[in-house]
C-alpha atoms as one frame of an Amber mdcrd trajectory, in Angstrom:
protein
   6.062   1.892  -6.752   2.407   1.343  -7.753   2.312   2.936 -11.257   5.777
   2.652 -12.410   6.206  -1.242 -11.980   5.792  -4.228 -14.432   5.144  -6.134
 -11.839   3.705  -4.651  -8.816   4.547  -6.704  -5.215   2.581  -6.807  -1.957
   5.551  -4.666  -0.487   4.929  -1.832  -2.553   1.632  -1.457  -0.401   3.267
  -2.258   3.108   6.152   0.302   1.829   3.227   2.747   1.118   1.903   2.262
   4.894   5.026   2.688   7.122   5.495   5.814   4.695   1.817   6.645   5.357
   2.103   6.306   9.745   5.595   7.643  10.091   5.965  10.932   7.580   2.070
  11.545   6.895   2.528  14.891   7.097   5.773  15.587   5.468   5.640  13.319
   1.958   4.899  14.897  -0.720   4.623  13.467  -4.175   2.898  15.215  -7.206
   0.505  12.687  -9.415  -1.776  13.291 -11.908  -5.495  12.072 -11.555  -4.527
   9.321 -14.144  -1.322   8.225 -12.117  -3.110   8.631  -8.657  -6.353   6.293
 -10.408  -3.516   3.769 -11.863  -1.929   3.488  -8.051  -5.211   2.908  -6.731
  -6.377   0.183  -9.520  -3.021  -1.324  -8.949  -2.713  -1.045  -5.011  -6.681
  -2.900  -5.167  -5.225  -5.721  -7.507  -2.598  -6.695  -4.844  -3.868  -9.668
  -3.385  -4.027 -11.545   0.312  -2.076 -14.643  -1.216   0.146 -12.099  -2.307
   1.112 -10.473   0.237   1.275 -14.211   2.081   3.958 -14.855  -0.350   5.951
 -11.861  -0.488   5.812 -10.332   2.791   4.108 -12.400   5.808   7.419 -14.458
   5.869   9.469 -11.996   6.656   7.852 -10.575   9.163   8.520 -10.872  13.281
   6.739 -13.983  14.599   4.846 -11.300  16.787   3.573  -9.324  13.321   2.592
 -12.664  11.587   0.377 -13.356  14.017  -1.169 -10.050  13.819  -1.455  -9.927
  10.224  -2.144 -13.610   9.280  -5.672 -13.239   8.090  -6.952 -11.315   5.249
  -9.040  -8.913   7.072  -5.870  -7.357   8.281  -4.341  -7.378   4.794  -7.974
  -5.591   3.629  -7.261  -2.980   6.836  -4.051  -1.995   5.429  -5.076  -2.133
   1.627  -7.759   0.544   3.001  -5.481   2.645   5.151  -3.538   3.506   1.864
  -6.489   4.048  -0.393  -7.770   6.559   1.655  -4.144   8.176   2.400  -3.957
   8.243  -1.510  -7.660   9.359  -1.760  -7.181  12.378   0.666  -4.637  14.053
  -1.223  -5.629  16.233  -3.893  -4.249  15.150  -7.464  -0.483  16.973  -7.999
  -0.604  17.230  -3.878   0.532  13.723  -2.869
């Protein structure tokens, strides 16, 4: 989702996450240092208004609260990074 869209969304990176805490372990997707760099370049360019737009509003009322300001949105954005960033290139 974060090298092979046009258009990347802010769901792409939330998708990343739940895939991230609930099958850590288990996923396994081969990239290339230049597709792993791309995912991270584009995963960083996802903004806070972004993610505002395209995901906050469809969250529970109880997760909106928790993720309303951007220093949860820089939490997650951070979480994946260093999921992506602890996987060997071709290992992911």
């Amino acid at each position: 989702a974060l090298i092979g869209r046009t258009e990347t969304e802010a769901r792409d990176v939330i998708d990343i996450k739940i895939l991230k805490d609930q099958a850590a372990y288990e996923l396994k997707i081969n990239l290339s240092k230049i597709e792993k760099q791309k995912a991270l370049n584009t995963l960083m360019s996802v903004s806070f208004d972004q993610f505002m737009s395209q995901v906050h509003p469809y969250l529970t009322l109880e997760y909106q609260d928790i993720f309303k300001n951007k220093e949860a949105w820089n939490k997650i954005q951070t979480e994946v990074v260093e999921f992506i960033e602890s996987h060997p290139a071709g290992k992911l």
